[in-house]
Every structure is written in C-alpha cells, then in structure tokens.
C-alpha positions in Angstrom: 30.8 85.7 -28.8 30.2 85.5 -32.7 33.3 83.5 -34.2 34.5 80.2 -34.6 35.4 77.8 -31.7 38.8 78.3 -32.5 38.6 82.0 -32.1 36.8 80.9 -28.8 39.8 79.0 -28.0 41.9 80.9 -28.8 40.3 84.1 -26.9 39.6 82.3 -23.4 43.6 80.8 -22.6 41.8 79.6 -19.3 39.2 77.6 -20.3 35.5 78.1 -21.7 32.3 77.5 -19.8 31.4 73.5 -19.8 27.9 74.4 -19.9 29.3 75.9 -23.5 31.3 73.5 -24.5 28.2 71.0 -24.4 25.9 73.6 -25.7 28.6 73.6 -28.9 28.5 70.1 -29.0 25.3 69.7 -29.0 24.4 71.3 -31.8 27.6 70.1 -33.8 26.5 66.5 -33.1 22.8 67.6 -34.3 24.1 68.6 -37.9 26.2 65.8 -38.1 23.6 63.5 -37.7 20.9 66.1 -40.5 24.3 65.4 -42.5 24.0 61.9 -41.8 20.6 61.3 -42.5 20.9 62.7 -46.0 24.5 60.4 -46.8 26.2 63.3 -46.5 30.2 62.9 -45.4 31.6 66.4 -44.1 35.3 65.4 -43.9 36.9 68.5 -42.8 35.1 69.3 -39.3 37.9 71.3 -37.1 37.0 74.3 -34.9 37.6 76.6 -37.3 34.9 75.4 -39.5 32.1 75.2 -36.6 31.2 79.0 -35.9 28.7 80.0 -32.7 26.5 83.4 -33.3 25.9 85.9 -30.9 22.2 84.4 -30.8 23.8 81.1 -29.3 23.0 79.2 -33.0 26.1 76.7 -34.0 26.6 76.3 -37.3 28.9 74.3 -39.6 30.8 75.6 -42.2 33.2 74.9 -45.4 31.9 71.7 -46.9 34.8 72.1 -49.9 35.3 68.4 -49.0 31.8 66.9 -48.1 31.0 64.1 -50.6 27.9 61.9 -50.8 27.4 58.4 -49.8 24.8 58.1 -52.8 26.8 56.9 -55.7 25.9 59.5 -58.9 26.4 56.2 -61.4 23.6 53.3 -59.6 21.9 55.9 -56.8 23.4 52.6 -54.4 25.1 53.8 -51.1 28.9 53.7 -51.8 31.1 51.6 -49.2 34.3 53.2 -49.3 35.3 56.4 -51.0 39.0 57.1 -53.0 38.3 60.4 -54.1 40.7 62.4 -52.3 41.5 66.1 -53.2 45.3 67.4 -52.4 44.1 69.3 -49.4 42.5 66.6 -47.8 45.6 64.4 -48.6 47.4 66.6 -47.3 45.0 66.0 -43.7 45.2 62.7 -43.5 46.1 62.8 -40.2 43.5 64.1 -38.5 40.9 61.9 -40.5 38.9 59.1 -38.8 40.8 55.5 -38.8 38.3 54.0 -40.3 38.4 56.8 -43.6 42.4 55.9 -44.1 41.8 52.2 -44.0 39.0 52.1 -47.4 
C-alpha cells in the first residue's frame, strides 16, 4: 500500500475502504494541527503530497511552500501573508478563500 493517496486513488477506480479513508484523515488532520501548533502554514496539501507506509504511518510531504506565521523581523504572529512564489500563483485555485482574500 506504500504510495501517496493519489497513487491510492488512482490504483482503486472503485473506491477505497472508508475505514481508510478516515484512518488517512486522521492522521493528516493530526499533522496539520503539530503544524499548527508551531505557526506553521503548509500551503500545498494535495494527495500527492500526503503518502501512507506499508506500516499504516501517514505522512506529509513537500513543504517547498510552508511559511511561518512568526514574522522573522518583530517574532509577532503575521496576519496575512503576500509572499507568493510562481508555483503557488500559479495554484491559486485550489487555495483556501480565506488565503486569496489577505
């Protein structure tokens, strides 16, 4: 089963387990909120960046966009963020509303 959930996907046409599914979820939500808890903004979560091992572990990968919350200049938590590479530009669409309107 090693691979990403898009390889899942993309291997089971008819469907995956739910019981999988939440298991997956689970675990995405749990480093989201480790993420969180540090001020840490992943910004390109798709399911070919959240891989499951054969051991059942789900972990997150490519953090080329993650940015911190902490600003580097005062150590204050930033309210919006502008720094946008070309890639991520280039995803606006699939970002969170409330990301497009800063």
């Amino acid at each position: 089963m090693a691979g990403s959930c898009a390889d899942l996907l993309n291997s089971n046409p008819f469907g995956v387990c739910e019981r999988l599914i939440a298991h997956i979820m689970w675990q995405t939500l749990q480093a989201i909120r480790y993420l969180q808890d540090k001020h840490i903004l992943h910004r390109g979560i798709a399911s070919k960046n959240i891989y499951v091992c054969d051991d059942g572990r789900v972990l997150l990968d490519d953090f080329s966009h993650c940015i911190s919350m902490i600003s580097p200049f005062d150590g204050k938590l930033r309210k919006q963020i502008f720094d946008y590479t070309d890639k991520l530009k280039n995803q606006l669409l699939y970002l969170a509303p409330e990301i497009i309107y800063q």
